[in-house]
C-alpha positions as CSV (number, residue, x, y, z in Angstrom):
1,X,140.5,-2.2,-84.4
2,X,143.6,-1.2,-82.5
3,X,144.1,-5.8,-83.0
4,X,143.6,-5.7,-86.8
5,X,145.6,-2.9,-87.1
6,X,148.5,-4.5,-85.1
7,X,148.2,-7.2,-87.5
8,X,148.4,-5.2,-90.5
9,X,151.4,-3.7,-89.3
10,X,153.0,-7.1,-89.0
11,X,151.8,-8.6,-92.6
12,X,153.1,-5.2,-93.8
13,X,156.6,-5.7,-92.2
14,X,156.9,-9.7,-93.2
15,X,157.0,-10.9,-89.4
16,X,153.6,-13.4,-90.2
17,X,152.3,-14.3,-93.1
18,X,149.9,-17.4,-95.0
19,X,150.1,-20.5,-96.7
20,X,148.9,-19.1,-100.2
21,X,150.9,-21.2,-102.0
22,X,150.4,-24.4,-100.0
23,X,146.3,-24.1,-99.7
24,X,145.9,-23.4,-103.7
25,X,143.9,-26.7,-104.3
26,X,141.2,-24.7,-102.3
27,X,141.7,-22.0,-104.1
28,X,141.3,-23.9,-107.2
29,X,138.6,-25.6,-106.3
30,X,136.5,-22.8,-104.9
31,X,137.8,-20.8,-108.5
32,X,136.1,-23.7,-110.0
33,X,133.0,-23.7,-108.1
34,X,132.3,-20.3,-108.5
35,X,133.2,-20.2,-112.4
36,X,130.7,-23.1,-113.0
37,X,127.9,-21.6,-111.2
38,X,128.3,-18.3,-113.6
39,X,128.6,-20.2,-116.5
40,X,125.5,-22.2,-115.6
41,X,123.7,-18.9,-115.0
42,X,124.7,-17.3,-118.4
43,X,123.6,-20.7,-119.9
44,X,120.2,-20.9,-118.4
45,X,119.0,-17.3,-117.8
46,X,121.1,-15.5,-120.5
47,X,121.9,-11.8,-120.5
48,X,119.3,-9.6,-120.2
49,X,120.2,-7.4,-123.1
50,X,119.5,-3.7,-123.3
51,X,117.6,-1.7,-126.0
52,X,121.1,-0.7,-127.3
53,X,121.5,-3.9,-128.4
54,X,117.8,-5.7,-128.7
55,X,116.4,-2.1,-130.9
56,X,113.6,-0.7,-129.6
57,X,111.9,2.8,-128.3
58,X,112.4,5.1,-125.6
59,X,109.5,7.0,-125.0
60,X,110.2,10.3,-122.7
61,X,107.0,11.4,-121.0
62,X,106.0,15.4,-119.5
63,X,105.6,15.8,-116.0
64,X,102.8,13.3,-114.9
65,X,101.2,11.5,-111.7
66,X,100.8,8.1,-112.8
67,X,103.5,5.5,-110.5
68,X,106.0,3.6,-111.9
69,X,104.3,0.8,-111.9
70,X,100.7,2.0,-113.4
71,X,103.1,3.2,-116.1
72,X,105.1,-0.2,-116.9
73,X,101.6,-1.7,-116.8
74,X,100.3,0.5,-119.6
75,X,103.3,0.4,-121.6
76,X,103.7,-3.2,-121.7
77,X,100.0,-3.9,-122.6
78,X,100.6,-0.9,-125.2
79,X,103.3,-2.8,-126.1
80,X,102.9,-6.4,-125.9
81,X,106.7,-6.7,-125.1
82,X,108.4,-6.0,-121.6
83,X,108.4,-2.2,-120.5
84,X,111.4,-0.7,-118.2
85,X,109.9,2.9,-116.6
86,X,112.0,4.9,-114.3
87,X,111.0,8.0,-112.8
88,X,112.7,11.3,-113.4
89,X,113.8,13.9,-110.9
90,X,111.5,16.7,-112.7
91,X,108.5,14.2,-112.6
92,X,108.7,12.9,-116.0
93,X,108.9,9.4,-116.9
94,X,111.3,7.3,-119.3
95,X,109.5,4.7,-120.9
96,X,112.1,1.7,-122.8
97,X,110.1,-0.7,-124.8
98,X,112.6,-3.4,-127.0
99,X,111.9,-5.0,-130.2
100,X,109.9,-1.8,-132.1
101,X,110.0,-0.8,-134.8
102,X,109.2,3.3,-136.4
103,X,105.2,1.9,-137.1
104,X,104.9,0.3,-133.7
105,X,106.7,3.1,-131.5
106,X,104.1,5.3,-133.2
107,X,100.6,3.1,-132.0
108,X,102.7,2.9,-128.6
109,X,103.0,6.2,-128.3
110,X,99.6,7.0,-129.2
111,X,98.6,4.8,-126.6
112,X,100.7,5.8,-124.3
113,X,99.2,9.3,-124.2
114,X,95.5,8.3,-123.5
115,X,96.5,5.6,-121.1
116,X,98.4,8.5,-119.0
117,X,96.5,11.1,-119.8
118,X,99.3,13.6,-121.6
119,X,99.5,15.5,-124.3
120,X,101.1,12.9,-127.5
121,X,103.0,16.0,-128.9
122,X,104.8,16.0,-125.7
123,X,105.9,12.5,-125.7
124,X,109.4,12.4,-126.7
125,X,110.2,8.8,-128.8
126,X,113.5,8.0,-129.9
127,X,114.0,5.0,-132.3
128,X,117.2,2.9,-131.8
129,X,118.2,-0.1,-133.9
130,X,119.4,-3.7,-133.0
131,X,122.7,-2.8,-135.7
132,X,123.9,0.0,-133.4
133,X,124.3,-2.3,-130.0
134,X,125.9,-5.0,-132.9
135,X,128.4,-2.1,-133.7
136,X,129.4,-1.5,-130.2
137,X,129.3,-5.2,-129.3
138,X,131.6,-6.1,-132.1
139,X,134.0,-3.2,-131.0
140,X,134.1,-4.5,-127.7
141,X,135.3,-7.9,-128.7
142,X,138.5,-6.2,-131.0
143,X,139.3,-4.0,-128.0
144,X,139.3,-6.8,-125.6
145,X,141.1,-9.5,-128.2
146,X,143.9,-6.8,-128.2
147,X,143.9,-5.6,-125.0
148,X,144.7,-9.9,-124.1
149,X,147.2,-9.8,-126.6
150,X,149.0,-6.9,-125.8
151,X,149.0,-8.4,-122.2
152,X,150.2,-11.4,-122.8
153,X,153.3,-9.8,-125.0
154,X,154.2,-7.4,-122.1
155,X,154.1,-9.7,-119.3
156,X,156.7,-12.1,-121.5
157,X,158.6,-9.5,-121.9
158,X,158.7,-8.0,-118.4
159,X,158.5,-11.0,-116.4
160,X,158.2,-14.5,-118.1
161,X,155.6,-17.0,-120.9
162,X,154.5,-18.4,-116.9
163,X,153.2,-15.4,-115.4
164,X,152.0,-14.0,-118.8
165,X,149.8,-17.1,-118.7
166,X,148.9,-16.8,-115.4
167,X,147.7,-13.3,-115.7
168,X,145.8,-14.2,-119.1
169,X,143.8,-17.2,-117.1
170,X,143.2,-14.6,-113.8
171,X,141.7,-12.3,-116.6
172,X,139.3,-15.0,-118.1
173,X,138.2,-15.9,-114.6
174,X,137.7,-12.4,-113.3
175,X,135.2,-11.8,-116.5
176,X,134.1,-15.0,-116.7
177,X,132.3,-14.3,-113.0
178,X,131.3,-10.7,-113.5
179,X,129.4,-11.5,-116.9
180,X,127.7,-15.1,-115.1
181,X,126.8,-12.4,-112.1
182,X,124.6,-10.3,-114.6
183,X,122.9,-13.0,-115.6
184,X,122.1,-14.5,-112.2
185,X,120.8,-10.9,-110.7
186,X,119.0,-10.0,-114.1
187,X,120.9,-6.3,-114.5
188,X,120.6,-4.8,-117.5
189,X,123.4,-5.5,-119.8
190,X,124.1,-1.8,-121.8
191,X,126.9,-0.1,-123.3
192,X,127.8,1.1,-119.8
193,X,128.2,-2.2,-118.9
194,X,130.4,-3.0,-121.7
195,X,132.7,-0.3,-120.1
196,X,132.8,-1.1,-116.8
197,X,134.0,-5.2,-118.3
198,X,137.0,-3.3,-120.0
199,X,137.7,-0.9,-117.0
200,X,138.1,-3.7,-114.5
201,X,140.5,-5.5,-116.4
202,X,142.9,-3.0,-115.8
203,X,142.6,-3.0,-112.2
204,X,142.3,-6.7,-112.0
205,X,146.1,-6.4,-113.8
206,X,147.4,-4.3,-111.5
207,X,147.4,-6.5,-108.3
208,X,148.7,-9.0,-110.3
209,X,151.7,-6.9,-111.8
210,X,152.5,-5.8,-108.1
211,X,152.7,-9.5,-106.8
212,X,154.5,-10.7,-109.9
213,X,157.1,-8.0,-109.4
214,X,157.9,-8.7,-106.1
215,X,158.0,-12.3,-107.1
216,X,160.6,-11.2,-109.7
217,X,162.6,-9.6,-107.4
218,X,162.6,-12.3,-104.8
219,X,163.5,-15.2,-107.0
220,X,166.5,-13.7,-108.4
221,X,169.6,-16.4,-108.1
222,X,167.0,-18.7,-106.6
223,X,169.1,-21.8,-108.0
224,X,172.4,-20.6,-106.1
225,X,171.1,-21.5,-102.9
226,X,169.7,-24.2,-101.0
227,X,167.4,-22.3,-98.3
228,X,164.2,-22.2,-100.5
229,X,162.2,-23.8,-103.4
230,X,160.2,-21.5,-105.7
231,X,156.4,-22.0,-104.0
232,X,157.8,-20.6,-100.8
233,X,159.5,-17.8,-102.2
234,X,156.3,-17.4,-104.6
235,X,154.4,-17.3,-100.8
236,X,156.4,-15.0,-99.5
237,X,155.9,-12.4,-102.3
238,X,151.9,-12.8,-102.0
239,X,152.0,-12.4,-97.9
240,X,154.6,-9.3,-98.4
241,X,151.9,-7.2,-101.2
242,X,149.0,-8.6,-99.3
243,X,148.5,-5.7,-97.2
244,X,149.0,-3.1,-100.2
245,X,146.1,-5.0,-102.5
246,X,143.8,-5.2,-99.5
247,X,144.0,-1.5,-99.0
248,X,143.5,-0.2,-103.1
249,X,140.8,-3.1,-103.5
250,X,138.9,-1.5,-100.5
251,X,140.0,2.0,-101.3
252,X,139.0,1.5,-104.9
253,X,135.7,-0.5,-103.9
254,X,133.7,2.2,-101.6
255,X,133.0,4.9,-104.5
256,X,132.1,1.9,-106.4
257,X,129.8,0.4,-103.6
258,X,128.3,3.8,-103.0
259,X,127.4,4.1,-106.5
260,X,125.8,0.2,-106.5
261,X,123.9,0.3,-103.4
262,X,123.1,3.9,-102.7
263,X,122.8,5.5,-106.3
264,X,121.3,2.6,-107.5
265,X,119.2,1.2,-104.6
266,X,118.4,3.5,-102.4
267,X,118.1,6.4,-104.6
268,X,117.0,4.6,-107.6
269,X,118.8,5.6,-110.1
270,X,119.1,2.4,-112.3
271,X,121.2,3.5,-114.9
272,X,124.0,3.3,-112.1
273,X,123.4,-0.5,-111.8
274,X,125.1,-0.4,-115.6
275,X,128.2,0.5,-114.8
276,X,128.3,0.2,-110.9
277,X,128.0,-3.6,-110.9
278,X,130.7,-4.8,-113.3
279,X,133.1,-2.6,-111.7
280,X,132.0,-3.8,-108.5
281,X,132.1,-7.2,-108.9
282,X,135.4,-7.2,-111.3
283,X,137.2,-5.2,-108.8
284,X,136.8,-8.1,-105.7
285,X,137.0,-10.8,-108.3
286,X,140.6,-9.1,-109.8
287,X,141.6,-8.7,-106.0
288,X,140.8,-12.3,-105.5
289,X,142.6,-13.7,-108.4
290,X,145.9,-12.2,-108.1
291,X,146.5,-13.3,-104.9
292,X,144.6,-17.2,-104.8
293,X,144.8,-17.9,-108.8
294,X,147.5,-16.2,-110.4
295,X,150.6,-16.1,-108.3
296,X,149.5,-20.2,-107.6
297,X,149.2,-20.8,-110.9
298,X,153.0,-19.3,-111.2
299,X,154.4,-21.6,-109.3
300,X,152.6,-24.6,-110.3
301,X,154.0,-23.8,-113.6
302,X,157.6,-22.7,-113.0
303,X,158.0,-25.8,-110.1
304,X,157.5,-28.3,-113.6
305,X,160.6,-26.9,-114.8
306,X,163.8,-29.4,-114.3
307,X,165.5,-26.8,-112.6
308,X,163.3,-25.8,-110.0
309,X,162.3,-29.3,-109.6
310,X,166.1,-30.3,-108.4
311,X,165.9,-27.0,-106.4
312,X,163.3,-28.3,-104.0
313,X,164.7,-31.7,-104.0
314,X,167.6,-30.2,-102.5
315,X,166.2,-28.0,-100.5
316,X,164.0,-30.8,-99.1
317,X,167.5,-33.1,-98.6
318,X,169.3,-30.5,-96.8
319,X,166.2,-30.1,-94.2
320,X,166.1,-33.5,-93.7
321,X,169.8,-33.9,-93.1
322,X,169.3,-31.6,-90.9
323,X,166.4,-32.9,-88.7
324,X,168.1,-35.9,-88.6
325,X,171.1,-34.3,-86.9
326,X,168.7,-32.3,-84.5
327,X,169.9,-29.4,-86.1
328,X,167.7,-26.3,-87.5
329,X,166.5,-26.5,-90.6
330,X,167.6,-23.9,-93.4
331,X,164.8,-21.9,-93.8
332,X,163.4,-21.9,-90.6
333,X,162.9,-19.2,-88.0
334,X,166.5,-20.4,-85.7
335,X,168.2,-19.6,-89.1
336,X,167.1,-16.6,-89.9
337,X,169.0,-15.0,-87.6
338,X,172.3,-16.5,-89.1
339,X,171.7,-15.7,-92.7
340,X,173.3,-12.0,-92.5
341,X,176.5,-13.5,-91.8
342,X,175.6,-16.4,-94.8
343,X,175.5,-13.7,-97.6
344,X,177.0,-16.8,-99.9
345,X,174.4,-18.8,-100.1
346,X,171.3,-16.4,-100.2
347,X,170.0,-15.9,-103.7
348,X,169.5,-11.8,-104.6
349,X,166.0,-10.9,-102.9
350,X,165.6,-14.0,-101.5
351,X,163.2,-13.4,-97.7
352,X,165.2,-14.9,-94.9
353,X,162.1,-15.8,-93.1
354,X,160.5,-19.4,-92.2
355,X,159.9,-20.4,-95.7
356,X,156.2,-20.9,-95.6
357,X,154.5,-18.3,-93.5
358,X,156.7,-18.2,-90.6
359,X,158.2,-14.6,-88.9
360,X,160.7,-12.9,-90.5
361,X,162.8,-9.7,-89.7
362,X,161.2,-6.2,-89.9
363,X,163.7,-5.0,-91.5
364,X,162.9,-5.6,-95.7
365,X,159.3,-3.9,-94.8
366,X,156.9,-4.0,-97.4
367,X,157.7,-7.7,-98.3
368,X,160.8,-6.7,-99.1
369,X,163.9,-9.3,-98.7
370,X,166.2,-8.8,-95.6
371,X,168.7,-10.2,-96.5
372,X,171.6,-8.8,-98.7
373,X,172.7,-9.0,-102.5
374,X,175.6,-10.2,-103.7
């Protein structure tokens, strides 16, 4: 522990760092992989829609003996469509059939009570219709269509039409997976689920936001100087947040995890899985995006601009000049040192570390640049 915590304490400080930037073909490809396997599981299995949405009954039974399982049984020969029973903490039992309607919850119920052997006055049935879930659904799409919209304006406005992209591709991806991972598991798609979708896509912005500041700040006056090209400064801002969006995502994802796997396994309390499991899985998929899919895409985009492009091609010239010589390349650890006393050529929040991944000085802490401003 006392290792990983020594290395924390060097990402934090900027003296290592990764090859985000450079490795984003993997990332890409593994995006890919990953995004095709969900959409091949929402394709073949489908959602497994709730009563919210489908219609149906949900019989509430008294106090009784019968398992869950004897109960499902009944209901779904009662029935004759699939029966969901869970078990109460006061004994009682809640019976959710889809697809009734008020004539057939009535037989079911009637059946119900002879099959368990309870009073039929006692059996609580409450009717809900297919236009309800419609209502909610419906809803859910306007409140996500703007939500993207009003994204996509602020991020143009803050940062740039690149990131705002960026972000609006991450935030596809990251629901993209959590819907394909409730149909591949089977869970219960209900209105809690709907919430937990829109909750995560506010945490799957914030990461992103954090990186794309720093990435802001860093590239400020990049085209003044002839140290770095935008990827590397783009790598630099990812390695210098990393350590902050490992420790909210992990911070953020143990209530979550406890509410997946103990309230929802362990104690079996299913209506948890609702919620538990979108935010869950959007939470590590928003994580993973903002550092391997958004920031990459950045500077993917901003390196096809004709600037940027004669940025690294000088960049690139002046290295090789200076390998040729037998000289230290700009950029690279031997330099840093000098770039203090260089304050003319270093852009405003430009790193002065090895430009991809290489030590830096301790001294900008929390991926901030070391070097000075003009």
């Amino acid at each position: 522990m006392s290792r990983l915590g020594a290395l924390g304490a060097r990402l934090y400080r900027g003296e290592v760092g990764y090859d985000f930037i450079g490795k984003r073909k993997v990332w890409y490809g593994l995006s890919i992989l990953i995004t095709i396997t969900a959409i091949l599981g929402l394709a073949v299995q489908g959602l497994n829609m709730g009563i919210e949405f489908k219609g149906g009954a949900v019989f509430t039974t008294p106090k009784t003996s019968i398992s869950v399982s004897q109960a499902q049984t009944d209901a779904q020969e009662a029935a004759g469509h699939d029966a969901i029973v869970q078990k109460l903490g006061n004994g009682t039992l809640r019976i959710q059939v889809t697809e009734l309607s008020q004539a057939q919850a009535d037989k079911v119920k009637t059946q119900l009570a002879k099959d368990l052997s309870v009073d039929e006055n006692k059996i609580a049935a409450d009717i809900v219709g297919p236009s309800w879930g419609e209502t909610i659904a419906n809803k859910a799409w306007t409140g996500l269509a703007v939500f993207m919209v009003l994204v996509v304006i602020y991020l143009a406005i803050a940062f740039e039409w690149r990131m705002a992209v960026a972000a609006l591709i991450a935030l596809i991806h990251d629901l993209t997976i959590t819907v394909g991972v409730y149909a591949l598991v089977g869970f219960e798609v209900t209105p809690g689920t709907v919430i937990g979708l829109l909750t995560i896509l506010g945490y799957s912005l914030y990461d992103t936001v954090v990186v794309f500041d720093s990435l802001k700040e860093g590239s400020k006056g990049i085209t003044k100087q002839t140290r770095w090209y935008y990827s590397e400064v783009a790598n630099r801002s990812i390695n210098g947040t990393l350590v902050r969006s490992i420790n909210t995502t992990v911070v953020a994802l143990l209530p979550v995890a406890g509410l997946l796997f103990i309230g929802g396994g362990v104690l079996g309390a299913g209506m948890l899985n609702d919620i538990s499991l979108s935010l869950f899985v959007g939470l590590a998929a928003g994580a993973y995006s903002s550092i391997f899919i958004a920031t990459p895409l950045v500077a993917d985009l901003k390196e096809r601009d004709p600037q940027m492009k004669a940025l690294k091609k000088r960049v690139l010239a002046k290295r090789a000049a200076a390998a040729a010589k037998g000289e230290p390349a700009e950029g690279s650890v031997e330099t840093d040192a000098r770039y203090d006393d260089e304050p003319e050529d270093a852009p405003n929040g430009v790193a002065t570390a090895a430009a991809v991944a290489g030590p830096r000085s301790g001294r900008g802490g929390r991926g901030r640049p070391s070097g000075r401003r003009r």
